[in-house]
N, C-alpha and C positions, 0 to 999 in steps of 0.2 A: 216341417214340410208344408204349412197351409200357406198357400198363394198369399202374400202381402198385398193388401188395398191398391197399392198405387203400380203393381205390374197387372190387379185383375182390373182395372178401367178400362186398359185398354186393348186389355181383352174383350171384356165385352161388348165396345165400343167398335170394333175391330169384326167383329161377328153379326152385330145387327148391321153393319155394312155390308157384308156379307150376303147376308138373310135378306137384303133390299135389291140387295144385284141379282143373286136367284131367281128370288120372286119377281123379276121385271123382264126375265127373259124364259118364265115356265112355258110350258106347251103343255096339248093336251094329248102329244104324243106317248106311246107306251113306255114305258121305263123296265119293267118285267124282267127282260131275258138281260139287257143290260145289268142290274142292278142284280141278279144273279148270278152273273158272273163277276161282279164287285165284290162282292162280300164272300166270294169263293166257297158256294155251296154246295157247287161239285165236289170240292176239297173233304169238306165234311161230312160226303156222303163215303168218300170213299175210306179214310182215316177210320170213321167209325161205324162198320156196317151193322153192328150190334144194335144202333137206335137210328137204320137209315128209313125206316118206313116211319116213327114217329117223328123225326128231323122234317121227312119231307112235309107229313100232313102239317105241319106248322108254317113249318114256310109257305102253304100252300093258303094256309088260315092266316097268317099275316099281311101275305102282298093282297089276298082279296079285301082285306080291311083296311088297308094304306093306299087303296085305287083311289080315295076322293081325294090324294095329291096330286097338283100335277106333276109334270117330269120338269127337274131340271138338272144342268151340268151341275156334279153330283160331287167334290172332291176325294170322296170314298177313305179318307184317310185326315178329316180337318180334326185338329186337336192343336192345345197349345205350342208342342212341339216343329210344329208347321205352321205358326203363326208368329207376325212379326209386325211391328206397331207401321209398317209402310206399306205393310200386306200378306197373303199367301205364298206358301212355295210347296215343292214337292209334288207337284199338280200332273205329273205322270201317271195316276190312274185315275184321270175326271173321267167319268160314263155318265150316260140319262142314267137316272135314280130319280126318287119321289123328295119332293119337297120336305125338308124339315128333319130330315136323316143326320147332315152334317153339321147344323146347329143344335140337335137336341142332345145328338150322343157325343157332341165337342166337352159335354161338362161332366159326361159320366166315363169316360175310356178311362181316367187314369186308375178307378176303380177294378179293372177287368187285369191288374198287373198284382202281383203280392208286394208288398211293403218292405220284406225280410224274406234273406233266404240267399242264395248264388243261384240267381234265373238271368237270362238272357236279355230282356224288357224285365226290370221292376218298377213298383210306382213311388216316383220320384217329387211327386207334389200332391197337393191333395185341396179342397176348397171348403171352405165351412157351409153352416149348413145358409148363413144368411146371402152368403155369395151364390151359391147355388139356387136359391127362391131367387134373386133378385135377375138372373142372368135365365131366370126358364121365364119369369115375367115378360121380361124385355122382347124374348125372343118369340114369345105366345105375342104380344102388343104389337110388333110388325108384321105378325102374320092376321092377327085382328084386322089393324088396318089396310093391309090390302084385301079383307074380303076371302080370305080361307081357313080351315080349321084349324086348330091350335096344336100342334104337335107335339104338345105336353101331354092329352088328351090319347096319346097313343105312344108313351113313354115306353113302357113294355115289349112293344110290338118292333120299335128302333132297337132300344136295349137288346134285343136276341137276335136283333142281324147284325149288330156290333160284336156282338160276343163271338160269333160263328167268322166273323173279319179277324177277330183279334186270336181264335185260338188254335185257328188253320197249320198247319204247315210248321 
């Protein structure tokens, strides 16, 4: 299952291109309500009412702590699955979102699938642990060099709007 060397280059290759074109067209426009409805929080307020008052306070404790991104066109669903060595596809649900959401949580989604079993999404690939330092480096480095926070630095805080994306509905 671990991604071979010579399909993860140009992935990653493929993503800091990515992370370049984001980042050159951010704003310092709100992303909030949009990326709200991205990540279908409404969904999981309603699915699970049992934890909707501690669901909300987090999500409320997460976007105030991912304000120092800016907004950008957001592809709300980037994973290897949607990528292809000539570009993106699947790009029907781009929203304003914060900077650094679809590059950080493109190396962790396949994680958020079981391995075994008969489910509907299982995870069908997996990346070692060197591919993954090497591809959160890269993507911390173009965010270095344009002069914004590294969104490694806020791993956790992505991770639980991916999860709340991925286990909607």
């Amino acid at each position: 299952k671990k991604i071979a060397d010579e399909n993860f280059s140009p992935l990653l290759e493929l993503s800091k291109t990515y992370a370049e074109a984001q980042l050159k067209s951010a704003t310092q426009d709100s992303w909030m309500e949009s990326f709200y409805e991205q990540i279908h929080v409404d969904y999981i307020l309603e699915e699970m009412p049992e934890i909707k008052e501690e669901t909300g306070d987090a999500i409320e404790k997460i976007f105030k702590r991912l304000q120092i991104f800016p907004c950008v066109l957001s592809h709300g669903d980037f994973n290897p699955w949607n990528l292809f060595k000539k570009g993106v596809i699947d790009i029907e649900r781009f929203k304003p979102g914060p900077a650094g959401y679809d590059l950080l949580t493109n190396i962790y989604h396949t994680y958020m699938f079981p391995s075994e079993g008969d489910y509907e999404s299982m995870r069908t690939y997996e990346f070692d642990q060197d591919q993954t330092d090497r591809y959160i480096k890269a993507i911390d480095e173009v965010y270095r060099l344009n002069g914004y926070w590294l969104p490694s630095e806020y791993c956790d805080e992505f991770i639980f709007c991916r999860i709340i994306f991925s286990v909607v509905r």
